[in-house]
C-alpha positions as CSV (number, residue, x, y, z in Angstrom):
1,X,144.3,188.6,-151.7
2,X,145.7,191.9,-151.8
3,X,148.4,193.6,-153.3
4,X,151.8,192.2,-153.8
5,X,155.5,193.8,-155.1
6,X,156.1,193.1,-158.7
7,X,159.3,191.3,-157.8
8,X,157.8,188.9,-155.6
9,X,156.1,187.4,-159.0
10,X,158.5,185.5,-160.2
11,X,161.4,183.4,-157.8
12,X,165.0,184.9,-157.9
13,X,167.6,184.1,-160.6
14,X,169.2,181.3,-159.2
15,X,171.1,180.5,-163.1
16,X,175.2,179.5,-162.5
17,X,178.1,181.4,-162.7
18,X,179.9,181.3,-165.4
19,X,177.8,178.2,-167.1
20,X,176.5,180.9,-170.0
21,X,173.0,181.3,-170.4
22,X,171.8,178.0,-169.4
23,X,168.3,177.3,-170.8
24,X,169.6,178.6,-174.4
25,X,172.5,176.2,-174.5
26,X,170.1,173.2,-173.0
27,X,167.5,173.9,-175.6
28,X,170.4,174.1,-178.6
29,X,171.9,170.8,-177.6
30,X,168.7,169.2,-176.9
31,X,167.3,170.2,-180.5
32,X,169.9,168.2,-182.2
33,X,170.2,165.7,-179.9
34,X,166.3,165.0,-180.5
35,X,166.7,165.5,-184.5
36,X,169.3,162.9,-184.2
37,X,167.5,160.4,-182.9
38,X,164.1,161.4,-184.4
39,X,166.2,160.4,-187.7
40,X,167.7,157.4,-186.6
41,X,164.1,156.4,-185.1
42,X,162.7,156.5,-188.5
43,X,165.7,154.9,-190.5
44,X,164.9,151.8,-188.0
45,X,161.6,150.0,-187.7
46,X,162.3,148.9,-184.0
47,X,163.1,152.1,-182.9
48,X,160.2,154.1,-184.6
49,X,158.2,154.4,-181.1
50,X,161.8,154.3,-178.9
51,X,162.9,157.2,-180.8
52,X,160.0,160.0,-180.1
53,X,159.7,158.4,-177.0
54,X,163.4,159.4,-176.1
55,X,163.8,162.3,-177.7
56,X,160.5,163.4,-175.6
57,X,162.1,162.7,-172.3
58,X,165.3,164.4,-173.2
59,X,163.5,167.3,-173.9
60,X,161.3,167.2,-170.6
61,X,165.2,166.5,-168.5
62,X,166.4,169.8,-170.2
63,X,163.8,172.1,-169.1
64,X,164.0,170.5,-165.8
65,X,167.4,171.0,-165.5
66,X,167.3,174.6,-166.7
67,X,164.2,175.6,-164.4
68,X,163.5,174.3,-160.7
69,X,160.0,174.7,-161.1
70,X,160.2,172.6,-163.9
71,X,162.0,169.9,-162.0
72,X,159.7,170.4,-159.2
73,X,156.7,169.5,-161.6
74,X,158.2,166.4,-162.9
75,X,159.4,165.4,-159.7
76,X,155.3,165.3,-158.5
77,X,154.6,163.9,-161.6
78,X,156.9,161.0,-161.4
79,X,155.2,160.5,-157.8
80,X,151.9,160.5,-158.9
81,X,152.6,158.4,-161.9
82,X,154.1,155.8,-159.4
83,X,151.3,155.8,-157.1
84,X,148.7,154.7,-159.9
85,X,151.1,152.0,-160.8
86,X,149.4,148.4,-159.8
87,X,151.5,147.0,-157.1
88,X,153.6,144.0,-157.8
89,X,156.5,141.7,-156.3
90,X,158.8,142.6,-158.8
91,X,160.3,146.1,-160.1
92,X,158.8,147.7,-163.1
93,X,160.6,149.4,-165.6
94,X,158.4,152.6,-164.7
95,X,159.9,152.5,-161.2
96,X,163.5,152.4,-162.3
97,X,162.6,155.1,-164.9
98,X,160.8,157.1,-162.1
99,X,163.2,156.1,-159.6
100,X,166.6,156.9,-161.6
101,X,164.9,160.5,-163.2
102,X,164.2,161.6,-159.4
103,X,167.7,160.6,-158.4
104,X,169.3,162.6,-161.5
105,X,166.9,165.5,-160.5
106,X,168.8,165.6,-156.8
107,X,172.0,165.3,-158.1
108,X,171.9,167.8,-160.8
109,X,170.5,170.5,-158.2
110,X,173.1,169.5,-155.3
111,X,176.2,169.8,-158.3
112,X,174.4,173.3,-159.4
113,X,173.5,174.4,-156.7
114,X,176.9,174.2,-154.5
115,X,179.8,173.0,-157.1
116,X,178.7,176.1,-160.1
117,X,176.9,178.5,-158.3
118,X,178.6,178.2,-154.4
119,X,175.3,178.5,-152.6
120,X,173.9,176.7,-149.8
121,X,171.3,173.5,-150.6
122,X,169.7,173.5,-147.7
123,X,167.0,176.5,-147.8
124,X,166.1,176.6,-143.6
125,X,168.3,174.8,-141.1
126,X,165.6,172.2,-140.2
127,X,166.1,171.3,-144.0
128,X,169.4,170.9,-143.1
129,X,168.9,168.5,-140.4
130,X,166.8,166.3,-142.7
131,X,169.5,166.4,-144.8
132,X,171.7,165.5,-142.5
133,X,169.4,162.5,-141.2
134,X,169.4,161.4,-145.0
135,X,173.5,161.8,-145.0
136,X,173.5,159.6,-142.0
137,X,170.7,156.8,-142.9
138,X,172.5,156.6,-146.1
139,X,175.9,156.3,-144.9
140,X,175.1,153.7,-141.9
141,X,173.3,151.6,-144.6
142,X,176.3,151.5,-146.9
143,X,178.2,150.5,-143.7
144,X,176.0,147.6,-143.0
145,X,176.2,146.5,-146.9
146,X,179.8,146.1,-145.6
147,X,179.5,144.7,-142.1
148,X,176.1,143.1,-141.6
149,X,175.0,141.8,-145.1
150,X,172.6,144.8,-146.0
151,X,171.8,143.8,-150.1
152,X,172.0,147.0,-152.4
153,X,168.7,146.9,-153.8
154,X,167.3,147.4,-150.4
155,X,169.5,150.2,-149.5
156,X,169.1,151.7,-153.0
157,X,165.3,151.6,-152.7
158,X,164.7,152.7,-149.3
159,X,167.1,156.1,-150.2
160,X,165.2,156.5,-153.1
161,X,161.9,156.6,-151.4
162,X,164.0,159.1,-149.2
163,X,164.7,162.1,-152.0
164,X,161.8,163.9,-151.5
165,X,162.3,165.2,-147.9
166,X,165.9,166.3,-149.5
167,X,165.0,167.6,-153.1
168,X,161.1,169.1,-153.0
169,X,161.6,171.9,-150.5
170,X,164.7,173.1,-152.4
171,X,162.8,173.1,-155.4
172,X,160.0,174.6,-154.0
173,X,161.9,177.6,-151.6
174,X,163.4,178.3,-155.1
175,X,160.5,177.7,-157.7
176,X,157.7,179.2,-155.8
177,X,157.0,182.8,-154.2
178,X,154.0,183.5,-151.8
179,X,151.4,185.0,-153.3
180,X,152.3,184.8,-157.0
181,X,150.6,183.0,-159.9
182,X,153.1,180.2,-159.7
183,X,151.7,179.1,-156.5
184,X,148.1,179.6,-157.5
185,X,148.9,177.1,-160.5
186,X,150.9,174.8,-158.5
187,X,148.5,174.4,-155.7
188,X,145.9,173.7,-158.8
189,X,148.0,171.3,-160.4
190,X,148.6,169.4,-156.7
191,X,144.2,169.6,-156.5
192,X,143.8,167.7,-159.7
193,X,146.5,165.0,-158.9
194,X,144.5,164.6,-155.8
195,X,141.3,164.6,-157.1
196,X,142.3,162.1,-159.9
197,X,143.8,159.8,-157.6
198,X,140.9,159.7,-155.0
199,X,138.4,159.0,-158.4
200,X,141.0,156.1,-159.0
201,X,140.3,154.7,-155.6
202,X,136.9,154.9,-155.8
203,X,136.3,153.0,-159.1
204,X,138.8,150.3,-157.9
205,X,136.8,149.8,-154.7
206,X,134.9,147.0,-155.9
207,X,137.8,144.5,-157.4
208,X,139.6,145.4,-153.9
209,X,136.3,144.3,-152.4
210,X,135.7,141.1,-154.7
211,X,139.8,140.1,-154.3
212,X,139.5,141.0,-149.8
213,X,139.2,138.4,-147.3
214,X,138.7,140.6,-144.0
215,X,136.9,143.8,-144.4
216,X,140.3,145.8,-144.1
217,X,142.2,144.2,-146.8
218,X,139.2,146.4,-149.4
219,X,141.5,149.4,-148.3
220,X,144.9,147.8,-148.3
221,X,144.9,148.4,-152.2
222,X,144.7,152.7,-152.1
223,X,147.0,153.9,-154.1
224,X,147.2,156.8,-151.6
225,X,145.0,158.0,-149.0
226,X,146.9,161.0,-148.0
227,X,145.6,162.4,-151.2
228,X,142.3,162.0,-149.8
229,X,143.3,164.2,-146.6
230,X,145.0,166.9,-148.3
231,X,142.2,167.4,-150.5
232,X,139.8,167.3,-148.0
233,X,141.5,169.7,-145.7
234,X,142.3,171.9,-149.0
235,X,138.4,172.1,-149.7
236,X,137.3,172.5,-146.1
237,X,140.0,175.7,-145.8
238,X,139.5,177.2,-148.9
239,X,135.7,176.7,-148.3
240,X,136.0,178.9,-145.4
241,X,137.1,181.9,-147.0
242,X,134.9,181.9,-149.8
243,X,133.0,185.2,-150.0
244,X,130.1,183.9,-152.2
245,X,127.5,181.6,-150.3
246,X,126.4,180.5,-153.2
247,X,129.7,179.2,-154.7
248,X,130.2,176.7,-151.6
249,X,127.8,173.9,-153.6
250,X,130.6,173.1,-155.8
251,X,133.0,172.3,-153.0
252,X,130.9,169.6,-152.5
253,X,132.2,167.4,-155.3
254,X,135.9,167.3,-154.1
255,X,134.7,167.2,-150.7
256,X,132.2,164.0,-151.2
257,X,135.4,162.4,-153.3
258,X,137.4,162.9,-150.6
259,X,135.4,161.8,-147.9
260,X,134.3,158.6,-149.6
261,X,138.1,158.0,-150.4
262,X,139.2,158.1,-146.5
263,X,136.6,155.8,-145.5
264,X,137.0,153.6,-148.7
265,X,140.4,153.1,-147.3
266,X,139.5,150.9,-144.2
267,X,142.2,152.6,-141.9
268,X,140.8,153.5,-138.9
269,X,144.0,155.6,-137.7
270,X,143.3,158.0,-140.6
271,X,139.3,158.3,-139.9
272,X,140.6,159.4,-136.1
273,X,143.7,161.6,-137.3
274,X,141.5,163.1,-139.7
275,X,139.1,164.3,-136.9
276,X,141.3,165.7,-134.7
277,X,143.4,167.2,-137.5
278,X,140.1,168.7,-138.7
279,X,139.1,170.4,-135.2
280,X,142.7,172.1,-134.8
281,X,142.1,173.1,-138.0
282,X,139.2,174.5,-136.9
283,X,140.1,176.0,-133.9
284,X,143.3,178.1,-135.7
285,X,140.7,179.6,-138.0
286,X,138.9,182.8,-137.2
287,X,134.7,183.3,-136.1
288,X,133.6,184.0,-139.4
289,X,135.6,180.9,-141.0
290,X,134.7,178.5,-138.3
291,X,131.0,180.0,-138.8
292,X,131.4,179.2,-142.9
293,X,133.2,176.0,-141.9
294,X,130.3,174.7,-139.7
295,X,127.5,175.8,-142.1
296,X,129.2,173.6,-144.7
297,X,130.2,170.6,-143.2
298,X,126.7,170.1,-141.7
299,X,124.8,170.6,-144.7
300,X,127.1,167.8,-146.5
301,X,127.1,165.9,-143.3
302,X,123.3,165.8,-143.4
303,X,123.3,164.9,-147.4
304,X,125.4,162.2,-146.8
305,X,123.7,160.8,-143.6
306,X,120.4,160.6,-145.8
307,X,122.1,159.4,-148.8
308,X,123.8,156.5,-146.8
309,X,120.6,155.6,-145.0
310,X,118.7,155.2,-148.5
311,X,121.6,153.1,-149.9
312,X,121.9,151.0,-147.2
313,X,118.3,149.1,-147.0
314,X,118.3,149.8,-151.2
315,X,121.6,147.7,-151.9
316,X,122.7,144.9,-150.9
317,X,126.7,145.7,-151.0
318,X,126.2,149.0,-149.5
319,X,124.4,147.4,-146.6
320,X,127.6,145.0,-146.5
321,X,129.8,147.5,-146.4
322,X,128.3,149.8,-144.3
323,X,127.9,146.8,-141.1
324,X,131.7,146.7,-142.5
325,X,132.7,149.8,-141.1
326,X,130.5,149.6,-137.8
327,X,132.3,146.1,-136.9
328,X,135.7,147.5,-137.9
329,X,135.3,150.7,-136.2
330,X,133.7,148.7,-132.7
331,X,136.7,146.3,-132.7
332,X,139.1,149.3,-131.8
333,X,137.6,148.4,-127.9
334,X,139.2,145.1,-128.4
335,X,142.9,146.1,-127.8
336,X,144.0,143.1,-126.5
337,X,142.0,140.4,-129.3
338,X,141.3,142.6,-132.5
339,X,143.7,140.9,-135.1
340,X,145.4,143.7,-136.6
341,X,146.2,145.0,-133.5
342,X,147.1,142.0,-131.8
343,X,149.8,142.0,-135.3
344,X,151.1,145.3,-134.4
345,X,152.2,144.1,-131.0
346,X,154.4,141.4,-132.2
347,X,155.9,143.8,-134.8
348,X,156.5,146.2,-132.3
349,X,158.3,143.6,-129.3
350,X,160.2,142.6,-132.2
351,X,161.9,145.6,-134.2
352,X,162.5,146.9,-130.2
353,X,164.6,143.9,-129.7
354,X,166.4,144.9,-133.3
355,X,166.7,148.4,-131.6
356,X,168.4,147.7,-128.7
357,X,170.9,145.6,-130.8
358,X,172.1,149.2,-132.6
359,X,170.5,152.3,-130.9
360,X,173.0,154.9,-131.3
361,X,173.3,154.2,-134.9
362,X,170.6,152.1,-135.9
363,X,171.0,149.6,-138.8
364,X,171.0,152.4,-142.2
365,X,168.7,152.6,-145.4
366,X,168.0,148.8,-146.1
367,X,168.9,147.7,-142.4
368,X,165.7,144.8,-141.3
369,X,164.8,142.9,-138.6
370,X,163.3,139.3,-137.2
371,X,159.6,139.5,-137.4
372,X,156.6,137.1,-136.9
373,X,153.2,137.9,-138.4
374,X,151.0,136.8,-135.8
375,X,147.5,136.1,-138.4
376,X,149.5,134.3,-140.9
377,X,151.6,132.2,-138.4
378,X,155.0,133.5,-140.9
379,X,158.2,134.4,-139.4
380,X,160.6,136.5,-142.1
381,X,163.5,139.3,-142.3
382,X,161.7,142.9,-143.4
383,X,162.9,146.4,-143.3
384,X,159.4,148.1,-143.0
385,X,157.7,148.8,-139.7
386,X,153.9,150.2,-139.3
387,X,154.6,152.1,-136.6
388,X,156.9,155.8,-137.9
389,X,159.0,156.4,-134.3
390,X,160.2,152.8,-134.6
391,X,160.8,153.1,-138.5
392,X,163.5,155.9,-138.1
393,X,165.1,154.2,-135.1
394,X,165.8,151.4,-136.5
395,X,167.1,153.0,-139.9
396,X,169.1,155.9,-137.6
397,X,168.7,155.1,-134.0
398,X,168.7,157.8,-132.0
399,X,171.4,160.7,-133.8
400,X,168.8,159.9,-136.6
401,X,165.6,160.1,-135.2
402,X,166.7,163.4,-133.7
403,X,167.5,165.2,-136.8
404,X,163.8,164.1,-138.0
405,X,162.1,164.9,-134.5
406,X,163.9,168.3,-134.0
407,X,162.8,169.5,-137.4
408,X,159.6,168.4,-137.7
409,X,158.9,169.9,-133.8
410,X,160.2,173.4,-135.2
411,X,158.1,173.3,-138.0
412,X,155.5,173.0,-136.0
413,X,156.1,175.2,-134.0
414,X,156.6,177.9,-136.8
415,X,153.2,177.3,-138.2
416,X,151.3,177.2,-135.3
417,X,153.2,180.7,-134.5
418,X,152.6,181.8,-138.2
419,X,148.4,181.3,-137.8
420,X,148.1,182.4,-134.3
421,X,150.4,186.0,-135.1
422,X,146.9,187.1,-137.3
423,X,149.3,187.7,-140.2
424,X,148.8,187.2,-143.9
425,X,145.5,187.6,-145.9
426,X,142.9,184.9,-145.6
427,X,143.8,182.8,-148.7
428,X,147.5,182.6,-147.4
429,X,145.9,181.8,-143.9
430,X,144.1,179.1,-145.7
431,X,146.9,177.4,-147.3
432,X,148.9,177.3,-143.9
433,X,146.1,175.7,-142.1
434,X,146.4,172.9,-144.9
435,X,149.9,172.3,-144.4
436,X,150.0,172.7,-141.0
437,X,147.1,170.7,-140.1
438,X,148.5,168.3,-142.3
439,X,151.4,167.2,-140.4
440,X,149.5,167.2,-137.4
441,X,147.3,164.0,-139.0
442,X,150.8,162.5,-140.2
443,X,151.9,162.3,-136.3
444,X,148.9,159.7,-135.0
445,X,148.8,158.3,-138.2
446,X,152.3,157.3,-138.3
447,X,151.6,155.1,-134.7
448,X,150.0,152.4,-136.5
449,X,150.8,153.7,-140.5
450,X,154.0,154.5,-141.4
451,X,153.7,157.9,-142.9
452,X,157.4,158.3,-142.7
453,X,158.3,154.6,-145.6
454,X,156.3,155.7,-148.4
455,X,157.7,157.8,-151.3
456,X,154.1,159.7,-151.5
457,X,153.7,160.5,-147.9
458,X,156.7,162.2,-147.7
459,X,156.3,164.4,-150.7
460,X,153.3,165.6,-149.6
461,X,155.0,166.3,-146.4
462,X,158.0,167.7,-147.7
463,X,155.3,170.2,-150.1
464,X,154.2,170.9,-146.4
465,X,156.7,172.0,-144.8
466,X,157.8,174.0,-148.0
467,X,154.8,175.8,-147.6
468,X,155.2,176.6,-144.1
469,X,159.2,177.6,-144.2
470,X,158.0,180.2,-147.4
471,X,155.1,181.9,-145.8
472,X,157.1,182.5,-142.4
473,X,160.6,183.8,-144.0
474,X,157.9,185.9,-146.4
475,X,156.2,187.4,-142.7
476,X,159.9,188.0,-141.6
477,X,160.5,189.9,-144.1
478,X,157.6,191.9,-144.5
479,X,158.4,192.6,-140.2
480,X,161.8,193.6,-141.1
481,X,161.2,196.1,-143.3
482,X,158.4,197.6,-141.7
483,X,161.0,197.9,-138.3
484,X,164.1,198.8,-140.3
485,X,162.5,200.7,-143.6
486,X,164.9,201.8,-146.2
487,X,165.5,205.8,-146.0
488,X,165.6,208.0,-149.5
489,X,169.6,208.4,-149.0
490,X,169.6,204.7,-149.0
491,X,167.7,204.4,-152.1
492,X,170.2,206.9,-153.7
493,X,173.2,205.1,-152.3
494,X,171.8,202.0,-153.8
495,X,171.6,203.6,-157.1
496,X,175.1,205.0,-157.2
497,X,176.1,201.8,-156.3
């Protein structure tokens, strides 16, 4: 990986002004607080599992609040324990627990960050523009609680489902360096959330499958498919760069839970983003990792082909599901019968006739429209559209969805810039080529999926762009001071200084 400075190891002090020192005074109050009610837990026979319980979690909030990186973990966490959640018509007391610790998380970092220590929040200006689209969305909703009958929990859930794109890449410009042993363990703890998740899947396939009607309702129940991507991109990079040959069998086992996650999912958007993700991918890496690349996919490729084939005249559900995925994948021809399609159209020629109604401002967080589900014959007010572009209008018209467009263009832009400049070593290469082709599957995905709705999807995309902003103000950097390197009278002024 190559050598690195002994400073770039751990993130800069970021600890307020005139607060004291921080962590020390968290961990003093938080001590007592937690004896107290330890005692009081004990004293009372309906509080004896209320009591560790609490004092647990105001524990965990202190170190978070001392620590970005420690805020940054729980924020995933809190993601990832939402996403195994079972879904459900009402709220669960998880979500407002989840939901209100992610909210605190935000507002302690924005009152830190700018009201003790006088620093900017926004780490790159195309953060700031998707803090100013969340500013905006946020605002126009409260307006249409006022004016158009918007309901608070809408308007509190949909902004809630917004944080990440404001809170992760702060925590994450602050919390994790390039090249250090925080990323390495980071990026390991985001691998095993992934891979748990996409087991999950997997061993819920078959009540999905016993509880469907159509084929595509055995996929409507993933907890999270873009798990699935990221962790197959993640193994197909990494695998690329790996010097031993004989090391590449174990990438098999995330790969093959992976794969079998996407197309376990039933989305056919994601099996075609997921192929042309996969070939830019391959097309920004270098001869010798497209050689590794090729030599590894195949083989699996061929394993699977042969294990598939066996499994299909051997069992009887396999053979279902297999003529499952032919008849869904044929009826994309169909784009003028095939059901689901046919649904999207209807959803689309409506939330367009909501757009026009507001397209300057759109209608704010919670904002919905008129819409009529074409299979189930239903007509009914909802705030959710399949379709991304048509999302953000509607929440933010057109001063909205240019905030969101701008930045995610110019981030883009930067990593396709960052892996065609040849800079970095090959693991950091890697890692780029994740992110980046990551947000190039969110973009065809979002047509039909909205990628852009769902409080998962956007923290892996915030983690994305993170990744992207760190590694190209890290190659600025390193430019700079190889154009502009500091003299020995500069050293010497520094010290006298």
């Amino acid at each position: 990986m190559g050598k690195r400075e002994a400073s770039a190891e751990e993130p800069p002090h970021t600890e307020a002004k005139g607060f004291g020192n921080l962590s020390l005074a968290w961990q003093l109050a938080i001590g007592g607080v937690s004896l107290l009610v330890l005692v009081f837990s004990f004293l009372s026979t309906q509080l004896f599992w209320v009591g560790p319980l609490l004092a647990t979690g105001i524990w965990i909030g202190s170190r978070a609040a001392a620590s970005e990186l420690y805020s940054l973990l729980l924020f995933v966490a809190m993601v990832f324990i939402i996403i195994l959640q079972p879904e459900r018509d009402s709220v669960s007391l998880v979500d407002i627990v989840s939901g209100g610790g992610m909210l605190a998380i935000m507002c302690w970092w924005v009152f830190r960050s700018r009201l003790l220590s006088w620093k900017p929040f926004a780490v790159t200006w195309e953060h700031l523009l998707l803090i100013f689209y969340f500013v905006f969305v946020s605002c126009v909703g409260i307006g249409g609680m006022l004016w158009i009958g918007t309901t608070s929990n809408d308007w509190l859930r949909e902004i809630l489902v917004e944080l990440p794109i404001v809170i992760v890449p702060f925590l994450f410009i602050k919390a994790i360096v390039p090249d250090s042993k925080r990323e390495t363990y980071f990026l390991m703890f985001l691998a095993t959330i992934w891979v748990v998740i996409a087991i999950v899947n997997i061993v819920q396939f078959r009540s999905h499958v016993l509880k469907a009607v159509y084929f595509y309702q055995t996929g409507r129940a993933m907890t999270d498919p873009s798990s699935s991507v990221l962790l197959l991109f993640a193994t197909l990079a990494i695998a690329s760069i790996e010097q031993k040959v004989s090391r590449l069998k174990w990438y098999v086992i995330p790969f093959g839970l992976a794969s079998v996650g996407i197309l376990l999912s039933g989305y056919r958007t994601i099996w075609v983003s997921c192929i042309l993700s996969m070939l830019v991918m391959f097309w920004m890496s270098n001869r010798s990792e497209r050689r590794k690349s090729v030599s590894f996919y195949w083989r699996y490729v061929l394993a699977v082909i042969i294990i598939v084939v066996v499994a299909f005249f051997r069992y009887q559900l396999i053979h279902l599901i297999v003529l499952g995925f032919v008849g869904r994948v044929t009826s994309t021809t169909n784009v003028r019968t095939d059901a689901s399609l046919v649904n999207r159209y209807y959803e689309w020629q409506n939330i367009l006739v909501a757009i026009k109604g507001s397209p300057l401002l759109g209608y704010g967080a919670g904002g919905q429209f008129f819409d009529y589900n074409w299979i189930l014959g239903t007509y009914y007010f909802t705030g959710y559209s399949h379709n991304m572009i048509l999302y953000i209008l509607l929440k933010s018209g057109i001063i909205g969805f240019g905030f969101v467009a701008v930045a995610y263009g110019a981030t883009l832009v930067r990593g396709f810039r960052l892996l065609r400049s040849k800079w970095g070593s090959k693991y950091n290469r890697a890692i780029i080529r994740v992110a980046f082709g990551y947000l190039l599957y969110i973009i065809p995905t979002g047509m039909t999926l909205n990628t852009f709705a769902g409080r998962e999807a956007l923290t892996w995309q915030a983690i994305a762009w993170s990744v992207i902003w760190a590694y190209d103000m890290k190659r600025k950097r390193e430019t700079t001071k190889e154009i502009y390197p500091l003299q020995p009278h500069t050293y010497n002024a520094l010290a006298i200084s």
